[in-house]
Structure formats: structure tokens, C-alpha cells
Backbone as CSV, one residue per row, in Angstrom:
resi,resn,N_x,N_y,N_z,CA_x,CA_y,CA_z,C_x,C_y,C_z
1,UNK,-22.319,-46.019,-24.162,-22.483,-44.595,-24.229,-22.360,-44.193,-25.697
2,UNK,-23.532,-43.445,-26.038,-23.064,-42.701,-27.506,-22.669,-41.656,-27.452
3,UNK,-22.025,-41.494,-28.493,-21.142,-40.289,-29.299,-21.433,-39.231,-28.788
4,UNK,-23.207,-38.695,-29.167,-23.767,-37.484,-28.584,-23.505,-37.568,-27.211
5,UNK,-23.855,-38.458,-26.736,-23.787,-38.171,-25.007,-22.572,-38.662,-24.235
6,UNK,-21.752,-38.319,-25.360,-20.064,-38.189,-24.457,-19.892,-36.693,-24.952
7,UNK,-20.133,-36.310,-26.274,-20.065,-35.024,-26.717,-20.409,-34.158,-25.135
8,UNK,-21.841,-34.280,-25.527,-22.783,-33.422,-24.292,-21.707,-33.231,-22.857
9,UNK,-21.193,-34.439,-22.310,-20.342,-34.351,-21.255,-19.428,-33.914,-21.250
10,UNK,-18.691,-34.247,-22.101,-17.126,-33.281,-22.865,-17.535,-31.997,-22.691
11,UNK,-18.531,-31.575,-23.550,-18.763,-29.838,-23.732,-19.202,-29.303,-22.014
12,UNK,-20.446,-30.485,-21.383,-21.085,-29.685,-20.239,-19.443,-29.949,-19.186
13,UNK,-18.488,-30.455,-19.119,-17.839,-30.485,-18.386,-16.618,-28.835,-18.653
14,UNK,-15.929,-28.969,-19.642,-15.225,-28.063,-20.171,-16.275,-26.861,-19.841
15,UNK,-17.495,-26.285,-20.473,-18.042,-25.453,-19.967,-18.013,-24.828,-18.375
16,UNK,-18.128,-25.924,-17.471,-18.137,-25.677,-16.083,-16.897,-25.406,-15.353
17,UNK,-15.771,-26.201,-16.257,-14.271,-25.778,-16.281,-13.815,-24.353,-16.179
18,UNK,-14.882,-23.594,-17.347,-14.126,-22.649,-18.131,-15.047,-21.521,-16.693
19,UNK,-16.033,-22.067,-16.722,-16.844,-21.049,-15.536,-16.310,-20.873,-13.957
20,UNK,-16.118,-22.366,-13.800,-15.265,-21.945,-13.028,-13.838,-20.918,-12.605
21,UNK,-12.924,-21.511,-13.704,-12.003,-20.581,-13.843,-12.202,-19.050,-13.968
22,UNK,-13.198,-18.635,-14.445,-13.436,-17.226,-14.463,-14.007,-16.764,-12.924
23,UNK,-14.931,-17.753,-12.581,-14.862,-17.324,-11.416,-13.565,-17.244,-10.336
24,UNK,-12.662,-17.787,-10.442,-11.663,-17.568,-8.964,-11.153,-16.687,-9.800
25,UNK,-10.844,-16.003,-11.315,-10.176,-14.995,-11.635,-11.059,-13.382,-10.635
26,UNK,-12.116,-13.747,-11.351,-13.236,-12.489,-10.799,-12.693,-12.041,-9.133
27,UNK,-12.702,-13.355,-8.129,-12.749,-13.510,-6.676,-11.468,-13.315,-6.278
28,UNK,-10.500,-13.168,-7.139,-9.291,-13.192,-7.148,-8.673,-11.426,-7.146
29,UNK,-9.050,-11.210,-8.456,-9.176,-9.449,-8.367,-9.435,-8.471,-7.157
30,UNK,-10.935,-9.101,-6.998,-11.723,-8.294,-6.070,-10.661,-8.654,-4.471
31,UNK,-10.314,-9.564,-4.139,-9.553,-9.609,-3.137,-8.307,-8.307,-3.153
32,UNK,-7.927,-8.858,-4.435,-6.475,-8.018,-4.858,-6.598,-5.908,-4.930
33,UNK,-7.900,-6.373,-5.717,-8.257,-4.343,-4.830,-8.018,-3.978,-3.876
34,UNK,-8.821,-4.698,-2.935,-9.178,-4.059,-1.606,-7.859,-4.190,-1.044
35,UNK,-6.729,-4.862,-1.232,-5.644,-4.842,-0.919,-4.842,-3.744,-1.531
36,UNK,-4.976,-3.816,-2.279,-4.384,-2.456,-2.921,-5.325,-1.137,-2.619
37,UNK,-6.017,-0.867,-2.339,-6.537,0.138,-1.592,-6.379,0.173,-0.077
38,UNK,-5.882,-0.734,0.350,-5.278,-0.707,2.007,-3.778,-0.341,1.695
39,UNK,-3.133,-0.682,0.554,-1.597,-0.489,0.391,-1.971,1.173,-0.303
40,UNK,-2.745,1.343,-1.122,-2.731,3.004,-1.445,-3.049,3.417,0.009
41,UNK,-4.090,4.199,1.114,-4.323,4.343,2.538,-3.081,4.649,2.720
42,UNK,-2.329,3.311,3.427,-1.172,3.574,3.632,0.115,4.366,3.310
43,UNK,-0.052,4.215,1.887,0.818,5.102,1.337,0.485,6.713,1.328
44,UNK,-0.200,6.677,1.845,-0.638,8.606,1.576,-0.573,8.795,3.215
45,UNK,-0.709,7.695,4.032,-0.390,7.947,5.401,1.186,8.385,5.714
46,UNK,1.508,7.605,5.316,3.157,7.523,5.210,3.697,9.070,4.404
47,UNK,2.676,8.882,3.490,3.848,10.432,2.986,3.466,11.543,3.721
48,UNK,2.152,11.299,4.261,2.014,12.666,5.299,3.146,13.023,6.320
49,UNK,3.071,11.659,6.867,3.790,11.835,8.021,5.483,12.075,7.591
50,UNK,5.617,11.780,6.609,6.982,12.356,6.113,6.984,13.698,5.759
51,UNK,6.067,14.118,5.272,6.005,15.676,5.315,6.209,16.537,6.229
52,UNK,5.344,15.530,7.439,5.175,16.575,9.219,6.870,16.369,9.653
53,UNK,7.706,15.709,9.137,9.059,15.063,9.703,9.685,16.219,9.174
54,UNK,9.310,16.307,7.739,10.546,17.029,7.389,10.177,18.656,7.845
55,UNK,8.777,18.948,8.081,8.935,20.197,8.426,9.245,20.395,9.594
56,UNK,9.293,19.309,10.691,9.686,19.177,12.182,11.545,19.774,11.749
57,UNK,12.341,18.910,10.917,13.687,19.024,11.103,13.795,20.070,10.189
58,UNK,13.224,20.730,9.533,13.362,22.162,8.949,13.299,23.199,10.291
59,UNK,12.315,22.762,11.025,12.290,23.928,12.413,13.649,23.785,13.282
60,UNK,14.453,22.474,13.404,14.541,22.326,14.412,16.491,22.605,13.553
61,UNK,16.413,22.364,12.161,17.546,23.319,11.860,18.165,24.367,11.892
62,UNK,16.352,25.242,11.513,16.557,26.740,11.763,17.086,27.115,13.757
63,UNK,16.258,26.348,14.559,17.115,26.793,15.898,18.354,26.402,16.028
64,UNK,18.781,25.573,15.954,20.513,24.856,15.468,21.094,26.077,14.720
65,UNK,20.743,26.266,13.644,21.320,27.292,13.647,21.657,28.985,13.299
66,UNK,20.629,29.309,14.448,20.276,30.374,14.929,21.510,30.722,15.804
67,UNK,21.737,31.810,15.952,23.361,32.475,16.275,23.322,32.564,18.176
68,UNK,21.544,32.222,18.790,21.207,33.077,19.897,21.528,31.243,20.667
69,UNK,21.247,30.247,19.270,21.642,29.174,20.294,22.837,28.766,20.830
70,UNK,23.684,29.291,19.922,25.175,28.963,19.905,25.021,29.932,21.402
71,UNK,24.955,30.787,21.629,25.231,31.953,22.689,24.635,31.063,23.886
72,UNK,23.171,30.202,23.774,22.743,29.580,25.188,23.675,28.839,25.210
73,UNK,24.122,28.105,24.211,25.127,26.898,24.786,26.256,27.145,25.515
74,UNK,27.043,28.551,24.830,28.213,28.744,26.024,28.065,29.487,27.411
75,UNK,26.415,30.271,27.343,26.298,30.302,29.073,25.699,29.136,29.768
76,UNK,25.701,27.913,28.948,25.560,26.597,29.748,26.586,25.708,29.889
77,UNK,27.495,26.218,29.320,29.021,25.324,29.526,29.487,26.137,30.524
78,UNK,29.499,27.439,31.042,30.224,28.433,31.575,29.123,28.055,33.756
79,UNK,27.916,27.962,33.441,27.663,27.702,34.287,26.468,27.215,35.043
């Protein structure tokens, strides 16, 4: 084998090395988005529904304590 045509193989190999590697970086990303756009989704799901929570136990404070509940409760202890 000569010189040149170990060169040639050296370089055409390392070349295909280096292509490769960029490719599973590329395939790698693009996986990693779409995952992170299923983890963003989620996250804006989640804070909704924490929103609807907290305005649920904001309502359900104000009847707690409202003065008319205290009053049902002792004509339901009474009878």
C-alpha cells in the first residue's frame, strides 16, 4: 500500500467519522425537542389546572367562612 492511498483512507475514513457524528448529534436534538415540547404542553396543562384549584379553594374559603355557614352548622348539630 502507498502513502497516498493510506492517506486517502485515513482522510475518507475520519471524514465519514466526523459525518457520522454530526449526524446522531442532529437526530439527537430533534428527538430532544419534541420532548421538550411534550414537557412544555404539559407544563401549561398543569399550571392551568392549578389555577382552576386555587380558584376552587378561594370559593370554597369564602363559604367556610361566611357567618350564614357557621349558623347551618348549629341548626345541624341541634337537629
Amino acid at each position: 500500500m502507498t502513502l497516498w492511498t493510506f492517506l486517502a483512507i485515513f482522510f475518507g475514513g475520519a471524514f465519514l467519522l466526523e459525518a457520522y457524528k454530526t449526524h446522531r448529534k442532529s437526530k439527537l436534538k430533534a428527538g430532544q425537542s419534541s420532548e421538550l415540547a411534550a414537557v412544555k404542553t404539559e407544563l401549561d396543562a398543569l399550571k392551568a389546572e392549578n389555577q382552576a384549584m386555587k380558584a376552587r379553594i378561594e370559593t370554597l374559603e369564602a363559604i367556610v367562612t361566611d357567618g350564614r355557614f357557621d349558623l347551618d352548622q348549629e341548626f345541624r348539630k341541634l337537629g
